[in-house]
C-alpha positions as CSV (number, residue, x, y, z in Angstrom):
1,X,0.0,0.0,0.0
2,X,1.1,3.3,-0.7
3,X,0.2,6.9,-0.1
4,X,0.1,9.2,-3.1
5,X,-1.2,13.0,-3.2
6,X,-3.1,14.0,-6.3
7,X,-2.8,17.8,-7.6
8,X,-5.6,18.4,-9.2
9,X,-5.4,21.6,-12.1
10,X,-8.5,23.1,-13.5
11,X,-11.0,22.4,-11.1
12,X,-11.3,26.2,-10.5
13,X,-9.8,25.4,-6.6
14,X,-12.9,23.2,-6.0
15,X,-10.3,20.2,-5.4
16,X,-6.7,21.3,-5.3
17,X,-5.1,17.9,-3.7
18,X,-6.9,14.4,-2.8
19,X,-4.8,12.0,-0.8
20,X,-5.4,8.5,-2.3
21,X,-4.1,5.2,-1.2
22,X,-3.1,2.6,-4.0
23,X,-2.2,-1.1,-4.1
24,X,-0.2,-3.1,-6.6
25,X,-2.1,-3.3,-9.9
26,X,-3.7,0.2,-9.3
27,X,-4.4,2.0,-12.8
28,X,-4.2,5.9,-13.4
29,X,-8.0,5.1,-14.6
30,X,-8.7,3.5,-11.4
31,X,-7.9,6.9,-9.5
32,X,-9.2,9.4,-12.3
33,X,-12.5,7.4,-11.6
34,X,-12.7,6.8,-7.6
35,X,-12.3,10.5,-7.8
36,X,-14.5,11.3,-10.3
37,X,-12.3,13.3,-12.6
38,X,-13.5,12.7,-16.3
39,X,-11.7,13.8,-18.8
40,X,-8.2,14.4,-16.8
41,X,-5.0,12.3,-17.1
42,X,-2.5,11.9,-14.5
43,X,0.9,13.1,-15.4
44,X,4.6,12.5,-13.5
45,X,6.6,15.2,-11.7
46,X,8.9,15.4,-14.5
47,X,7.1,15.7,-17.2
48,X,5.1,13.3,-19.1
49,X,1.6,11.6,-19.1
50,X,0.7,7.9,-17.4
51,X,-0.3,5.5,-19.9
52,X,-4.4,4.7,-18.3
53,X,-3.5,1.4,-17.9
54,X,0.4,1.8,-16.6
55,X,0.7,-0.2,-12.8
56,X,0.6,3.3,-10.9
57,X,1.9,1.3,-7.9
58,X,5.2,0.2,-9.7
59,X,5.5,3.9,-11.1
60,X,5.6,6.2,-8.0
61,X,7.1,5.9,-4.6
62,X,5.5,6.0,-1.2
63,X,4.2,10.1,-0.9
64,X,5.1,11.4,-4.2
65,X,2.9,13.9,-5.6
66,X,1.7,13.7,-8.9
67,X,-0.8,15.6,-11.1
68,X,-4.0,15.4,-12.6
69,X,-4.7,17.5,-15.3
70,X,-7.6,17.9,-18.0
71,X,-7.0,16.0,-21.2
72,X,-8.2,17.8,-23.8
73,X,-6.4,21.3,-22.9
74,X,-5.0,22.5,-26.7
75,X,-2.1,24.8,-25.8
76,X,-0.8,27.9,-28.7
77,X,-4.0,28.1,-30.3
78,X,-5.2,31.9,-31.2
């Protein structure tokens, strides 16, 4: 079991972080739905989007943050 903290962008402050506990096997999908964030993706520290299906569990350590963020944003469009 490990303890992860979920920062959640564009929620407009309604949910900034969610503490979530996972256990081997546990899917990016499996989070994004326990909390009920359709249409986000969770992305590492460093850069970089979770596969939905990726073990999360194998992926981050014990207390790392990681962030959920909406996935349809389009970026440099005028």
């Amino acid at each position: 079991m490990k303890r992860i903290t979920i920062a959640v962008a564009g929620t407009e402050g309604k949910r900034e972080y969610q503490d979530v506990v996972i256990l081997p096997g546990t899917q990016p999908r499996d989070v994004l739905a326990g909390l009920g964030l359709q249409g986000f993706q969770l992305s590492r520290p460093d850069g970089g989007a979770f596969d939905f299906t990726e073990d999360l569990y194998q992926a981050v350590a014990d207390g790392q943050k990681v962030y959920a963020t909406k996935a349809d944003v389009e970026a440099g469009r005028s």
